[in-house]
C-alpha positions as MATLAB code, in Angstrom:
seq = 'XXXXXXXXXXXXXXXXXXXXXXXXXXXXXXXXXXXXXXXXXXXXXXXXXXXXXXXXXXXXXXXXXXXXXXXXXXXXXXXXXXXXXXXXXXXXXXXXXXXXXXXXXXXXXXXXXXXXXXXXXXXXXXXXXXXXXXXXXXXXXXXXXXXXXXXXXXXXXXXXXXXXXXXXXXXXXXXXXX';
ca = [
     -14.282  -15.064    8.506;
     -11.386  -13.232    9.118;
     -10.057  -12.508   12.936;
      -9.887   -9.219   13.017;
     -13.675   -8.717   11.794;
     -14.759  -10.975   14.513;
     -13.549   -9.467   17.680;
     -12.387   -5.944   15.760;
      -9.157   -6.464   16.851;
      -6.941   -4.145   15.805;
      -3.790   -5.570   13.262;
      -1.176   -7.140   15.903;
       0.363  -10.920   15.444;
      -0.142  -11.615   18.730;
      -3.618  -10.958   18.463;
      -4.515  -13.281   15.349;
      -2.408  -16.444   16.553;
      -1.610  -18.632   19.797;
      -4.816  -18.186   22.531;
      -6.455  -16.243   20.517;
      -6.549  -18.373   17.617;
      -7.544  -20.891   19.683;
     -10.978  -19.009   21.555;
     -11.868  -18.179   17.626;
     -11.798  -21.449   16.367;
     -13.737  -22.677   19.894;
     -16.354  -20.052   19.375;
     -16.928  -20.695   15.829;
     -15.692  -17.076   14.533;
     -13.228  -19.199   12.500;
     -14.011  -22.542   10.887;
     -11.888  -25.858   11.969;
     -12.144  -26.513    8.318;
     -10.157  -22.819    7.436;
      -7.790  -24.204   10.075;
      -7.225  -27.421    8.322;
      -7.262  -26.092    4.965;
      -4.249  -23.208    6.570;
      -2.222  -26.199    7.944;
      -2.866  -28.989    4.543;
      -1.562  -25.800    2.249;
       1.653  -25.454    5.043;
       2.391  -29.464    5.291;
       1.936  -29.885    1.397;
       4.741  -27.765    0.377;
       6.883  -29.130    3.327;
       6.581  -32.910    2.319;
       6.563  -32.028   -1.574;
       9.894  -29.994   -0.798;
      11.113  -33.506    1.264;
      11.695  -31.112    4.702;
       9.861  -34.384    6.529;
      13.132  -36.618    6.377;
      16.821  -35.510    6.794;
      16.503  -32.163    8.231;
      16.899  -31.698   11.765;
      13.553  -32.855   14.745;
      11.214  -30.008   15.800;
      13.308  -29.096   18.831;
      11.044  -25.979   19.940;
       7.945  -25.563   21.718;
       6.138  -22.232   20.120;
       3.802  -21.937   22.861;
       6.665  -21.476   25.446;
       9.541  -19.960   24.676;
      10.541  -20.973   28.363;
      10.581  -24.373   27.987;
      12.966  -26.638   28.598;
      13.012  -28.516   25.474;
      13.852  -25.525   23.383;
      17.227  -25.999   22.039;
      19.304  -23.456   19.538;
      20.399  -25.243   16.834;
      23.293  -23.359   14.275;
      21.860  -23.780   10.647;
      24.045  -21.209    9.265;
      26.942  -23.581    7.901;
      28.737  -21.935    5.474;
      25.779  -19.963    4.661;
      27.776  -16.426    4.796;
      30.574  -18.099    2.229;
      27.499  -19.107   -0.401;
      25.815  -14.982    0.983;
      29.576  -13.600   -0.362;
      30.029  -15.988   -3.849;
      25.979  -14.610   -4.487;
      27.200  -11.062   -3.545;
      30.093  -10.812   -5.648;
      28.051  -12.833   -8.517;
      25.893  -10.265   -8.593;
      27.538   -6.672   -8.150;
      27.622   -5.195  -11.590;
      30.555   -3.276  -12.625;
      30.055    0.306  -14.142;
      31.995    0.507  -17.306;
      32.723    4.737  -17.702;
      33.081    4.506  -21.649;
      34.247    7.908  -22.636;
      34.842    9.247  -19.479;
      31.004    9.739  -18.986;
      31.263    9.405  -15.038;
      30.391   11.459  -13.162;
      27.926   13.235  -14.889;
      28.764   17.109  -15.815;
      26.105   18.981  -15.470;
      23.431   17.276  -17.866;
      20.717   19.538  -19.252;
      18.167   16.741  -19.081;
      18.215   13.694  -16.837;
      16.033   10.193  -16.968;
      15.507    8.337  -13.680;
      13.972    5.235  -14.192;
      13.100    2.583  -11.428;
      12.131   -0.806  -11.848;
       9.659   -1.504   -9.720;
       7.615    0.546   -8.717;
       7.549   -1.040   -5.143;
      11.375    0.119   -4.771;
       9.582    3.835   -4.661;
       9.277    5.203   -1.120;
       7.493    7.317    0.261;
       7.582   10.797   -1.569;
       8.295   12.235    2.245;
      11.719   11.184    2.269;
      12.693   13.172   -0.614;
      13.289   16.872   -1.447;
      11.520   17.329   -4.455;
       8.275   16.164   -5.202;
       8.475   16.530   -8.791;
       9.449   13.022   -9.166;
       8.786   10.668   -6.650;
      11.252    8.162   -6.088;
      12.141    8.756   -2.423;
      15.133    7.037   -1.809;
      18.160    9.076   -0.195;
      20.243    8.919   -2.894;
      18.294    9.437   -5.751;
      17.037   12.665   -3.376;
      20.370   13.689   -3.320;
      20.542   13.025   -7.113;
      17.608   15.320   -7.490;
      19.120   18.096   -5.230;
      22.071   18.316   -7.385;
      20.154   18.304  -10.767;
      17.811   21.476   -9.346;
      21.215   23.005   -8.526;
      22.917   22.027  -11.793;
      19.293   23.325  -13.596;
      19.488   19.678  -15.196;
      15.594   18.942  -16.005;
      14.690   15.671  -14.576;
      11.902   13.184  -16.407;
      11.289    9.906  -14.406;
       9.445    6.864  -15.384;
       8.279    3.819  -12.398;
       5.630    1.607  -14.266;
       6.493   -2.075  -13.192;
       4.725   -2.802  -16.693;
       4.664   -0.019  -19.256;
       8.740   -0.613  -20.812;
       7.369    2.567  -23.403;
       6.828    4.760  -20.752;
      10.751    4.120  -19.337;
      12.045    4.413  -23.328;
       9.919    7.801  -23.669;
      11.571    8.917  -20.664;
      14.421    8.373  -21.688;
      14.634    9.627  -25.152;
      16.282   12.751  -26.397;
      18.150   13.323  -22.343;
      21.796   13.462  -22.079;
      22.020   10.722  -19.399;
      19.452    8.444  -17.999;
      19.945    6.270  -14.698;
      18.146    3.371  -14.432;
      17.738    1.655  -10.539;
      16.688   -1.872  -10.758;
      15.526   -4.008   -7.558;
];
């Protein structure tokens, strides 16, 4: 049974957890055994991961976030030195072999963009020719309807032929990878 159907609540957190959770599970809209099966598939991964010894106590009562025996505890270490080495690990420098960059004016143009979920909505674009919706790759298509550049685009999470035949026979392609 799922919350929402038994009340027709509409979609909030606060709505499908806490109290409410609770007066479900007491009126039998949801199971105790749903419950149990929710927490076993929680605690399983949290003792086969070892988080039950050497990590810090439970120092935080959900219910009340007034309570007295909340505590903020700093986690962060040196979390934003290991956030920098990953950063810098992974920024990929652009080699411009012959002097390609910045493009000049390319009579056809590929944008390809791996995956498909990295595709915004088609409102926060320009052109809806091609939908990739992100601001710079609307800007990219502003200046290629300027430049007269024809623009081919391919977004299949899957279909790698569909990106090559996108790309084939254009002066440039740009690929955007999430």
């Amino acid at each position: 049974y799922s919350i929402g159907r038994a009340q027709n609540l509409t979609f909030s957190p606060l709505r499908y957890f806490g109290q409410v959770l609770v007066q479900q599970v007491q009126g039998g809209a949801v199971s105790q055994s749903r419950i149990d099966d929710l927490a076993t598939r929680i605690l399983a991964a949290w003792y086969y991961l070892g988080q039950d010894s050497g990590y810090p106590s439970v120092n935080f009562d959900s219910w009340s976030s007034s309570n007295s025996g909340n505590q903020h505890v700093n986690v962060q270490s040196d979390h934003k030195n290991i956030i920098r080495t990953v950063a810098a690990a992974s920024t990929v420098l652009l080699k411009n072999k012959n002097n390609v960059l910045p493009l000049k004016k390319p009579t056809s143009l590929a944008v390809i963009v791996f995956p498909q979920a990295a595709i915004p909505s088609p409102t926060l674009q320009e052109s809806t020719a091609v939908q990739i919706g992100t601001a710079i790759l609307g800007h990219l298509l502003k200046a290629a309807s300027t430049d007269g550049t024809s623009v081919t685009s391919s977004t299949s999470d899957t279909d790698t032929n569909a990106a090559a035949n996108a790309a084939r026979g254009k002066t440039a392609a740009i690929v955007v990878v999430t």
